[in-house]
N, CA, C and O atoms as a Maestro MAE file, in Angstrom:
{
 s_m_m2io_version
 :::
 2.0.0
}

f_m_ct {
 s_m_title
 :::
 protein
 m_atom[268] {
  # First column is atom index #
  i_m_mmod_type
  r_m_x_coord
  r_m_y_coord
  r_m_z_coord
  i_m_residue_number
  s_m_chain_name
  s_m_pdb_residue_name
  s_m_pdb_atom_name
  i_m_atomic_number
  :::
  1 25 -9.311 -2.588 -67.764 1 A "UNK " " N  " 7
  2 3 -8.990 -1.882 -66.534 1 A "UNK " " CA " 6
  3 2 -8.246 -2.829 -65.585 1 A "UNK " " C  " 6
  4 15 -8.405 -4.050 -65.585 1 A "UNK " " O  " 8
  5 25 -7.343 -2.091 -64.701 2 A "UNK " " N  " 7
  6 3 -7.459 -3.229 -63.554 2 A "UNK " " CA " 6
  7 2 -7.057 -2.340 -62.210 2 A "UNK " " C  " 6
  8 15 -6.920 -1.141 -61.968 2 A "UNK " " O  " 8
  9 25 -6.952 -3.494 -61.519 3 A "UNK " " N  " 7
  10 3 -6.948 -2.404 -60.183 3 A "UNK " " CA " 6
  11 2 -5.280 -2.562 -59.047 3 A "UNK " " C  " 6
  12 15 -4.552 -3.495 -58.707 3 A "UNK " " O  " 8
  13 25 -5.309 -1.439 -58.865 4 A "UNK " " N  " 7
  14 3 -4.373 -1.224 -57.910 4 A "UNK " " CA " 6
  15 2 -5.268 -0.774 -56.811 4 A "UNK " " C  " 6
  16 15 -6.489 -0.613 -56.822 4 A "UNK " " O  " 8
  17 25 -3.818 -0.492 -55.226 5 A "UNK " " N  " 7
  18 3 -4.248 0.293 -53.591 5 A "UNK " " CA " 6
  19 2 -3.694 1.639 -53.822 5 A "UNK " " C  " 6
  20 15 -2.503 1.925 -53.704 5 A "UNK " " O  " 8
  21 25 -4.641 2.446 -54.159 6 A "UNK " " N  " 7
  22 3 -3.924 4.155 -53.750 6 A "UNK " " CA " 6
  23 2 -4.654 4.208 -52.618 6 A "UNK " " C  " 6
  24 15 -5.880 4.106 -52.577 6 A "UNK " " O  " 8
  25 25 -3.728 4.409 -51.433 7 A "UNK " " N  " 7
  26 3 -3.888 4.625 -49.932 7 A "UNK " " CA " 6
  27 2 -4.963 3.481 -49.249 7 A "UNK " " C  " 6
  28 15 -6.006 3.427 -48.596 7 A "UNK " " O  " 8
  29 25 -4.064 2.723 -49.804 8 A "UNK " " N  " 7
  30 3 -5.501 1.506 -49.114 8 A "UNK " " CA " 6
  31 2 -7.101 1.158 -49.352 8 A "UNK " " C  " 6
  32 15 -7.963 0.534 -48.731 8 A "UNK " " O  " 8
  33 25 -6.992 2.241 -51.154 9 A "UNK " " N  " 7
  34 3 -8.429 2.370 -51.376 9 A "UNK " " CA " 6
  35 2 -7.955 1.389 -52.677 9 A "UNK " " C  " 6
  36 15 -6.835 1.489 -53.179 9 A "UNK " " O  " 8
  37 25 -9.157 0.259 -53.226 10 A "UNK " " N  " 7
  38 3 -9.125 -0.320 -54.478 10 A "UNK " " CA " 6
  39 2 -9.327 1.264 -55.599 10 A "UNK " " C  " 6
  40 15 -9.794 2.364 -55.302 10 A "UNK " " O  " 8
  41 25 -8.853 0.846 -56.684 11 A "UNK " " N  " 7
  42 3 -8.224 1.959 -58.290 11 A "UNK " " CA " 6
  43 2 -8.468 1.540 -59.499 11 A "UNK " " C  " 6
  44 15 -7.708 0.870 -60.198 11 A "UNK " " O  " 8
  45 25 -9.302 1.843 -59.712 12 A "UNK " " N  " 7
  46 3 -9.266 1.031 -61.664 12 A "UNK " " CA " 6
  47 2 -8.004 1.995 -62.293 12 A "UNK " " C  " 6
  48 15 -7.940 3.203 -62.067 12 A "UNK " " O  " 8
  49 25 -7.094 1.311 -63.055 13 A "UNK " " N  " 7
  50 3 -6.144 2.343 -64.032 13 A "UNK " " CA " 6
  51 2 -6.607 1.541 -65.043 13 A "UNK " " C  " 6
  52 15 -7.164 0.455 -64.890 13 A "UNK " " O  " 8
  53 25 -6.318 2.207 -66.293 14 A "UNK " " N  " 7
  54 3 -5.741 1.717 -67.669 14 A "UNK " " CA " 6
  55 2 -4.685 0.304 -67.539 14 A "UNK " " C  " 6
  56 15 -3.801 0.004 -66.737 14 A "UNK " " O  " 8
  57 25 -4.969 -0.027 -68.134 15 A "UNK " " N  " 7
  58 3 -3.407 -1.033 -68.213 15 A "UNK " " CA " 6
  59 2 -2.074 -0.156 -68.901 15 A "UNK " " C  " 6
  60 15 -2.107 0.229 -70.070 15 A "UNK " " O  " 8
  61 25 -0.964 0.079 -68.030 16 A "UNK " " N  " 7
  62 3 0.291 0.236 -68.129 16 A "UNK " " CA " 6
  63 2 0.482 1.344 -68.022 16 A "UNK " " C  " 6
  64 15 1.480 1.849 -68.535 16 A "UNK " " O  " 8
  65 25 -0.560 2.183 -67.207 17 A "UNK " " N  " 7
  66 3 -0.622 3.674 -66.853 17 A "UNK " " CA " 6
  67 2 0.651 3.746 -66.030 17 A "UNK " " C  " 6
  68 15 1.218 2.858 -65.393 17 A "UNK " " O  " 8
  69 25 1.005 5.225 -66.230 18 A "UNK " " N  " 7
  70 3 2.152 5.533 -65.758 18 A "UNK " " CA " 6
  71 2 2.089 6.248 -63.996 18 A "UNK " " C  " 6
  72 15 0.915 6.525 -63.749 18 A "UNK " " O  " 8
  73 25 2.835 6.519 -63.039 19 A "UNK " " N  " 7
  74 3 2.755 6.748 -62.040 19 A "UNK " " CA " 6
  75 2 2.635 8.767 -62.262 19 A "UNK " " C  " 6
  76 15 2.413 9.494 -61.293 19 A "UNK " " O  " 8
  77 25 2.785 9.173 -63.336 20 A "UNK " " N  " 7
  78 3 2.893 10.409 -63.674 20 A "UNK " " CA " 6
  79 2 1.101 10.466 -64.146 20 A "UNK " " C  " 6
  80 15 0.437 11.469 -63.885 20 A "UNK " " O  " 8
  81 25 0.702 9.671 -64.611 21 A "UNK " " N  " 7
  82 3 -0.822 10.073 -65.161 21 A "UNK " " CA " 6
  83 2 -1.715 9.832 -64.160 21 A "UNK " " C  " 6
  84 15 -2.822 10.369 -64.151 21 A "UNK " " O  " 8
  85 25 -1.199 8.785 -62.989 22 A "UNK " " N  " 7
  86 3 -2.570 8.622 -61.818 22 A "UNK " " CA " 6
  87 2 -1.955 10.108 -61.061 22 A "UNK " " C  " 6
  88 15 -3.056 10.614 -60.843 22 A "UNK " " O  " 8
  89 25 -1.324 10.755 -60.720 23 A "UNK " " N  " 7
  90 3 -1.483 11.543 -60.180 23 A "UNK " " CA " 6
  91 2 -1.621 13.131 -60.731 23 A "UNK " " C  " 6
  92 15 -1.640 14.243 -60.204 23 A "UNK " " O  " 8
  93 25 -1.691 12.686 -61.850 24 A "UNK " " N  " 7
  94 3 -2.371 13.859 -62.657 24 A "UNK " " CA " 6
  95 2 -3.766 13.990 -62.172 24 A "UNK " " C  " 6
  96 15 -4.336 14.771 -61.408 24 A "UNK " " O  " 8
  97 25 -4.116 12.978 -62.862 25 A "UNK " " N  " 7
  98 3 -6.327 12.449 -62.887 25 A "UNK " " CA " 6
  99 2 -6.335 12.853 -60.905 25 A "UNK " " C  " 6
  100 15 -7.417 13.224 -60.449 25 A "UNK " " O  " 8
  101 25 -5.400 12.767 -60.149 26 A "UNK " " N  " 7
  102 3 -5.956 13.165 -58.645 26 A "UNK " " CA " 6
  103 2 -5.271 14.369 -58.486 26 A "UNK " " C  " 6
  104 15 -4.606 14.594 -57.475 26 A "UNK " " O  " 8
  105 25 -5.373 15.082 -59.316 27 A "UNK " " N  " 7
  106 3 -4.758 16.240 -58.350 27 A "UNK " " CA " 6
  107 2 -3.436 16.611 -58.090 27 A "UNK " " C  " 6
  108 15 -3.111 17.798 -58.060 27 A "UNK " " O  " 8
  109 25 -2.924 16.022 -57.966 28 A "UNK " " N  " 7
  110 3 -1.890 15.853 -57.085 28 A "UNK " " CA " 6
  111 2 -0.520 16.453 -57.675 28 A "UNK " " C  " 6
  112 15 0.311 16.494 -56.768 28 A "UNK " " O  " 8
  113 25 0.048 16.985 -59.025 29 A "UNK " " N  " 7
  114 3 1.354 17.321 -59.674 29 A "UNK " " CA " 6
  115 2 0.781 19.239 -58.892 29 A "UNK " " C  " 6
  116 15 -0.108 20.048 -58.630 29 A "UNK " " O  " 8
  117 25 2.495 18.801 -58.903 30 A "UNK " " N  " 7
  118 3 2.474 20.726 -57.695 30 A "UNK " " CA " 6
  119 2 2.227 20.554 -56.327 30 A "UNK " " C  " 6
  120 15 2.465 21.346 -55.416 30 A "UNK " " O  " 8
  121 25 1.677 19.335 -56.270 31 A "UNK " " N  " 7
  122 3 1.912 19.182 -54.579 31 A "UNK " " CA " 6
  123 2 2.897 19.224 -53.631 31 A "UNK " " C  " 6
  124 15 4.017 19.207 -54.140 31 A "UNK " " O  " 8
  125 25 2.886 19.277 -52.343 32 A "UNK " " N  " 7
  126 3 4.517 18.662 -51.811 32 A "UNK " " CA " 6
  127 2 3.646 17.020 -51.233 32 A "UNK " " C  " 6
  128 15 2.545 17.014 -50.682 32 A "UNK " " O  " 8
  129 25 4.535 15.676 -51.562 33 A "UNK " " N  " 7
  130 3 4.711 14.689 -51.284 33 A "UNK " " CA " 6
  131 2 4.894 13.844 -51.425 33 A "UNK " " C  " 6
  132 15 4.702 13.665 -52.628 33 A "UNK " " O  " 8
  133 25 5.388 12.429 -50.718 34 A "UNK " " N  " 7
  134 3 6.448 11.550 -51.445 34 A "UNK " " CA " 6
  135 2 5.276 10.091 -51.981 34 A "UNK " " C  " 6
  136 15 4.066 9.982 -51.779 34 A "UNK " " O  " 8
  137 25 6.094 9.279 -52.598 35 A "UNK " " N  " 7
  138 3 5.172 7.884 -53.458 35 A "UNK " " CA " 6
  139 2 6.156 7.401 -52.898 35 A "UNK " " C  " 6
  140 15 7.337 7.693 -52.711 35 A "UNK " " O  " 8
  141 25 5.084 6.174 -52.534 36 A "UNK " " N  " 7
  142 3 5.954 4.873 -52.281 36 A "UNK " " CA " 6
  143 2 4.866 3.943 -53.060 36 A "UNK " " C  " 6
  144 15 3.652 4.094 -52.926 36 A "UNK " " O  " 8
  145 25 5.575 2.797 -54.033 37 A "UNK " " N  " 7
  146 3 4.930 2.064 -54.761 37 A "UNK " " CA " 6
  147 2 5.471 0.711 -53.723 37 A "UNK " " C  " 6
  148 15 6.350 0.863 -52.875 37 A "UNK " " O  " 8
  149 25 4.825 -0.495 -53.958 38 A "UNK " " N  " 7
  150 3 4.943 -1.756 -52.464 38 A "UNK " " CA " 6
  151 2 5.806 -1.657 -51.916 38 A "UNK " " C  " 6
  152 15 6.745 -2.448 -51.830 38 A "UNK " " O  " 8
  153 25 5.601 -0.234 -51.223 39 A "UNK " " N  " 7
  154 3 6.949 -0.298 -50.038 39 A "UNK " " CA " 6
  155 2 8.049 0.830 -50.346 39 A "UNK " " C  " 6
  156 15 8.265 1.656 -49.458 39 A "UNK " " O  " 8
  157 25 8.577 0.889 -51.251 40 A "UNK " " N  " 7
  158 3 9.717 1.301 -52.372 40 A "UNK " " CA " 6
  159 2 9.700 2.692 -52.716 40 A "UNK " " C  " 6
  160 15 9.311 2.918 -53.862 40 A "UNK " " O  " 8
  161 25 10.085 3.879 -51.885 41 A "UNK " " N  " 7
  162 3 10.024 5.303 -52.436 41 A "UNK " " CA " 6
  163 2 10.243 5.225 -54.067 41 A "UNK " " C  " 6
  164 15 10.880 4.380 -54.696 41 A "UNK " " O  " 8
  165 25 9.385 6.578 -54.647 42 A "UNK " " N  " 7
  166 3 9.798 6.117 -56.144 42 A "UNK " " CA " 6
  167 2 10.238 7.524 -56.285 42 A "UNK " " C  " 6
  168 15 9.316 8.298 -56.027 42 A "UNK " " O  " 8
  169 25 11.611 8.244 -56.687 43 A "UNK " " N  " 7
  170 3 11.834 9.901 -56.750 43 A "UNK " " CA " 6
  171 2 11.096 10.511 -58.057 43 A "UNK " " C  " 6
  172 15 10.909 10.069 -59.191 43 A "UNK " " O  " 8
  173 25 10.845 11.412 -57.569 44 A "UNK " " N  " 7
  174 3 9.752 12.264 -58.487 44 A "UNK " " CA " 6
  175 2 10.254 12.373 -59.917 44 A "UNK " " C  " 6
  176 15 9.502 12.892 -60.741 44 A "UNK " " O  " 8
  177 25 11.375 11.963 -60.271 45 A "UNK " " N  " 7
  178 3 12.252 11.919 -61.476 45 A "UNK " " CA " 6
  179 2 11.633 10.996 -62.154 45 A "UNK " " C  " 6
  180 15 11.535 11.197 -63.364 45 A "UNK " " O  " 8
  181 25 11.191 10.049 -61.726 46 A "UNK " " N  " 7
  182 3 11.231 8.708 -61.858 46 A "UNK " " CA " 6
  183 2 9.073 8.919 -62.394 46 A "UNK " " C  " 6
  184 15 8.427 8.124 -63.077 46 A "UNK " " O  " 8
  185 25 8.736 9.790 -61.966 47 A "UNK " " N  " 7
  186 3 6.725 9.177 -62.040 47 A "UNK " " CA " 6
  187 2 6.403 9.183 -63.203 47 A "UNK " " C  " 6
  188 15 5.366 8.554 -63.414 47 A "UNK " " O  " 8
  189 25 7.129 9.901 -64.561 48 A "UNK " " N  " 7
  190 3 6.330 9.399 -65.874 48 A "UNK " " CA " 6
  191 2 7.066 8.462 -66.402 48 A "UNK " " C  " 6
  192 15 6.859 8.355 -67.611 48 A "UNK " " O  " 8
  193 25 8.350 7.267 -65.710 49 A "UNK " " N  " 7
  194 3 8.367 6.537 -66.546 49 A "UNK " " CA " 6
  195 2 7.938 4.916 -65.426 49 A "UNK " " C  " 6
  196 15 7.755 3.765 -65.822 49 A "UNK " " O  " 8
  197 25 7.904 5.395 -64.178 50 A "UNK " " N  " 7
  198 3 7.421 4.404 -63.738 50 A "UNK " " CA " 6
  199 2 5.858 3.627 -64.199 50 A "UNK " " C  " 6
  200 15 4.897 4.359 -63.962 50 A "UNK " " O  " 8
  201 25 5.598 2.619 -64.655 51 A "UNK " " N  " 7
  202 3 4.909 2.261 -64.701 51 A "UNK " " CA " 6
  203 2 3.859 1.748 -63.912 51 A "UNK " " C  " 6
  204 15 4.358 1.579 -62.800 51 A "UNK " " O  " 8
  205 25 2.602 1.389 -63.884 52 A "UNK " " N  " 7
  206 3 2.085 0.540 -62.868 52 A "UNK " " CA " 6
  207 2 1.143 -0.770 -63.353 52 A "UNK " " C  " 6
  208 15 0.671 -0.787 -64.489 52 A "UNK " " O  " 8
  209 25 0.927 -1.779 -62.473 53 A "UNK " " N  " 7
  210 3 0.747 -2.844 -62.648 53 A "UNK " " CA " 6
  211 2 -0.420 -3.055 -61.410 53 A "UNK " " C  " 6
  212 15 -0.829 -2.266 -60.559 53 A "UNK " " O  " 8
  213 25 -0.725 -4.313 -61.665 54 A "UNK " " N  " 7
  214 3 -2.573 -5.119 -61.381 54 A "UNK " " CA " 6
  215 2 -2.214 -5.097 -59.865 54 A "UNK " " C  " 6
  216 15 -0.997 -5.284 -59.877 54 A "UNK " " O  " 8
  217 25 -2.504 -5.004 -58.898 55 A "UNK " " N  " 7
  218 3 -2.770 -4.954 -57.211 55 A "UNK " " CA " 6
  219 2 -1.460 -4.447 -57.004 55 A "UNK " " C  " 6
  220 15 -0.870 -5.125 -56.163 55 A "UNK " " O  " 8
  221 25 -0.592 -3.242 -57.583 56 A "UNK " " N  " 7
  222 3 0.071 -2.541 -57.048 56 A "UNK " " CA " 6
  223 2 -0.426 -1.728 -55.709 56 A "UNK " " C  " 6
  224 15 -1.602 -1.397 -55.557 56 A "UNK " " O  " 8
  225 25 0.626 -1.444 -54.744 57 A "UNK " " N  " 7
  226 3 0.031 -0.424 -53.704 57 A "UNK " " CA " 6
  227 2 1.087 0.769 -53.542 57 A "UNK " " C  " 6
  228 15 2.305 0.943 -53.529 57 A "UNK " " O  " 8
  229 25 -0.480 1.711 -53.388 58 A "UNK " " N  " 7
  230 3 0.842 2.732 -54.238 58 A "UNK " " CA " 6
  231 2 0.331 4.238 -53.166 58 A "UNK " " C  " 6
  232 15 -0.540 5.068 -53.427 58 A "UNK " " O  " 8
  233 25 1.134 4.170 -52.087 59 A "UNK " " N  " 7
  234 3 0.798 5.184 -50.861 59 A "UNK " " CA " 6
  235 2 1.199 6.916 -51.155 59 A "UNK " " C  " 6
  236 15 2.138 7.026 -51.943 59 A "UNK " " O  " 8
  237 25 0.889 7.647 -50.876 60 A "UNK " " N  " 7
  238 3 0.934 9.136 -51.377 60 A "UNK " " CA " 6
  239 2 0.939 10.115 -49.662 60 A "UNK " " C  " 6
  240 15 -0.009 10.488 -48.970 60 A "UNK " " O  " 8
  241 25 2.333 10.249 -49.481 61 A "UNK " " N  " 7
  242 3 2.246 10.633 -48.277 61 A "UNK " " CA " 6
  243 2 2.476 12.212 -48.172 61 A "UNK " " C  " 6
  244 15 3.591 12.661 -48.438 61 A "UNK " " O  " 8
  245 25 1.488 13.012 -47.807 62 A "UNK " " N  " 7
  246 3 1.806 14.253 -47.477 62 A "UNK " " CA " 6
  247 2 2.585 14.595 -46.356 62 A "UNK " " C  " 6
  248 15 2.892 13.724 -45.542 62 A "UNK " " O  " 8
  249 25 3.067 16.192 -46.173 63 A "UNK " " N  " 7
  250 3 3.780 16.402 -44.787 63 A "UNK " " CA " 6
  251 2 2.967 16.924 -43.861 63 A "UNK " " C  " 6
  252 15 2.036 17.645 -44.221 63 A "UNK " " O  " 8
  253 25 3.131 16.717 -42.878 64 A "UNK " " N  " 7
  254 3 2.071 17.571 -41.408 64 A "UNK " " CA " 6
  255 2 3.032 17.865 -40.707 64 A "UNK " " C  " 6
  256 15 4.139 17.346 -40.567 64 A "UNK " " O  " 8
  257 25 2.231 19.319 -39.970 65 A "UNK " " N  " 7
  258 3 2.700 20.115 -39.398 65 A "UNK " " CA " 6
  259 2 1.790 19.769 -37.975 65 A "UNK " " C  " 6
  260 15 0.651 19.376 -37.723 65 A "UNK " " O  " 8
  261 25 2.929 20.137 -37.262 66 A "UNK " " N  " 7
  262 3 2.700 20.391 -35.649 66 A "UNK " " CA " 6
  263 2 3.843 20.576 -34.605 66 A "UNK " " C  " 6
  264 15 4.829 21.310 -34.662 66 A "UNK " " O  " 8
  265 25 3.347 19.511 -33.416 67 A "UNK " " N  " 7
  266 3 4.726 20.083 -32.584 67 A "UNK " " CA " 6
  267 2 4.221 19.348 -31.095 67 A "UNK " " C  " 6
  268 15 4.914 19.461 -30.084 67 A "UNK " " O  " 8
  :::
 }
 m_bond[267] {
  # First column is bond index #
  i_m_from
  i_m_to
  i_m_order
  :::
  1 1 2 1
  2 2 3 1
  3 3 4 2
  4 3 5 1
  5 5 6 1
  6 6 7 1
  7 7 8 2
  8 7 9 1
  9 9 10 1
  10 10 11 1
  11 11 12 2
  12 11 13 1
  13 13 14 1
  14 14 15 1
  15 15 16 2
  16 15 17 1
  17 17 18 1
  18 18 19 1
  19 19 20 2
  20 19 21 1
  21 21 22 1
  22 22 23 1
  23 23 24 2
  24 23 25 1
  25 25 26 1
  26 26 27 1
  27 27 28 2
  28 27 29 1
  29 29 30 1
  30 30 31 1
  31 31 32 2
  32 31 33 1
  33 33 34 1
  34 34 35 1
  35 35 36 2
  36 35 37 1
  37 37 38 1
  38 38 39 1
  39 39 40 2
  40 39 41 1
  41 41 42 1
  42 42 43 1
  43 43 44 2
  44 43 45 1
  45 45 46 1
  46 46 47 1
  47 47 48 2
  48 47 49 1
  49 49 50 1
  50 50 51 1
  51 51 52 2
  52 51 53 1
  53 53 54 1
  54 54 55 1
  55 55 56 2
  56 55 57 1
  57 57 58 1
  58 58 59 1
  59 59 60 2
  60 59 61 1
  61 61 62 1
  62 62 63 1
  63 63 64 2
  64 63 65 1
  65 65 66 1
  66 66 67 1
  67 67 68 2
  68 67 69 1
  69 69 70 1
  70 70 71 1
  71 71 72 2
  72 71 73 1
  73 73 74 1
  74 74 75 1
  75 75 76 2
  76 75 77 1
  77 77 78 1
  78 78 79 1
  79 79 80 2
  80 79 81 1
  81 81 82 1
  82 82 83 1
  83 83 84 2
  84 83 85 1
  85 85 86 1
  86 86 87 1
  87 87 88 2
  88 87 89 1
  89 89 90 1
  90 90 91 1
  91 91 92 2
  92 91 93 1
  93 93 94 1
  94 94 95 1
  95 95 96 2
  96 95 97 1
  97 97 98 1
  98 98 99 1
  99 99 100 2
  100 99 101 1
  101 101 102 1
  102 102 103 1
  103 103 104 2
  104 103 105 1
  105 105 106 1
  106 106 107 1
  107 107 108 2
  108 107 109 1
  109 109 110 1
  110 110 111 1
  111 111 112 2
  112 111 113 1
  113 113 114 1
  114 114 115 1
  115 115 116 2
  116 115 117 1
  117 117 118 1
  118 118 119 1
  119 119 120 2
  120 119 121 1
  121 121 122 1
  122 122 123 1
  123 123 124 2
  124 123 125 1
  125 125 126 1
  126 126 127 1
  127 127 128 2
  128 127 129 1
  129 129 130 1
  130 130 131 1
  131 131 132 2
  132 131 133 1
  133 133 134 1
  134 134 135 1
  135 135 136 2
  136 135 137 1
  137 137 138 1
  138 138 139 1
  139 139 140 2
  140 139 141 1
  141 141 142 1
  142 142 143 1
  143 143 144 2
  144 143 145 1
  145 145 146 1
  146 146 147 1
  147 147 148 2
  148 147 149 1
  149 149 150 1
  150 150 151 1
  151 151 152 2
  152 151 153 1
  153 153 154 1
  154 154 155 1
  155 155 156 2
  156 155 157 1
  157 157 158 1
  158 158 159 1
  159 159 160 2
  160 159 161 1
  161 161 162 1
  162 162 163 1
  163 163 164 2
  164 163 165 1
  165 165 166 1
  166 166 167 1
  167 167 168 2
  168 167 169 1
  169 169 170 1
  170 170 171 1
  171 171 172 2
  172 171 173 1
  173 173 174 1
  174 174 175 1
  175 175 176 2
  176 175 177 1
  177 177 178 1
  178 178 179 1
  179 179 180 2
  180 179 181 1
  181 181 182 1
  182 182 183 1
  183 183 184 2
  184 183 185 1
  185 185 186 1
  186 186 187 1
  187 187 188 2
  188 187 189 1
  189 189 190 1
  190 190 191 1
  191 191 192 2
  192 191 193 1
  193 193 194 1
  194 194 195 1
  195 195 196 2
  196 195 197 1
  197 197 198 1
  198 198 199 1
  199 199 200 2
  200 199 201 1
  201 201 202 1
  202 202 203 1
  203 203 204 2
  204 203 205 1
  205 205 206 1
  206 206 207 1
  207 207 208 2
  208 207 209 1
  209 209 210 1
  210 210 211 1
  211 211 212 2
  212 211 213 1
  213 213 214 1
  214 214 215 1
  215 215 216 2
  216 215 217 1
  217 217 218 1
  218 218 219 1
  219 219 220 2
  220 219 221 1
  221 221 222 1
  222 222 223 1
  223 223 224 2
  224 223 225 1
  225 225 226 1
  226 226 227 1
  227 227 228 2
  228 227 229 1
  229 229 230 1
  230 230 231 1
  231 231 232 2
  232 231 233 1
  233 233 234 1
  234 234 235 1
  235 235 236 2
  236 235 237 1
  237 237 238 1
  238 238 239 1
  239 239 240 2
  240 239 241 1
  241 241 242 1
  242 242 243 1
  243 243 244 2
  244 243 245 1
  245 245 246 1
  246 246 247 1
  247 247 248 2
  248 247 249 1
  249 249 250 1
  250 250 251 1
  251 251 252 2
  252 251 253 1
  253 253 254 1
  254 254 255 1
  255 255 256 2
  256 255 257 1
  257 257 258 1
  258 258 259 1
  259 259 260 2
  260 259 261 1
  261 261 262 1
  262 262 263 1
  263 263 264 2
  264 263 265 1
  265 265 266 1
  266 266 267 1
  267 267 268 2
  :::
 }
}
């Protein structure tokens, strides 16, 4: 196992899990919102071949509404 930051929380993944399978296991495919892996938008084109790696941080930003 090792660990990455999804939203500032410690993550056990697999080793060499893809950015398409952690957000499977949460929920999250069909959602509306954007990934940023350290910093770095990643386009949704891009989540089953991005890979991920040991203390990656990897933020999941939804949209809000107001005014």
């Amino acid at each position: 196992m090792a660990s990455i930051y999804l939203n500032d929380e410690i993550y056990q993944i697999e080793p060499a899990q893809s950015l398409h399978d952690l957000l499977m296991q949460n929920n999250h495919i069909g959602q509306h919102f954007a990934v940023a892996i350290n910093n770095q938008f990643i386009p949704r084109t891009a989540y089953s071949t991005t890979t991920l790696y040991p203390g990656d941080r990897i933020d999941i930003i939804v949209p809000m509404q107001g005014g």
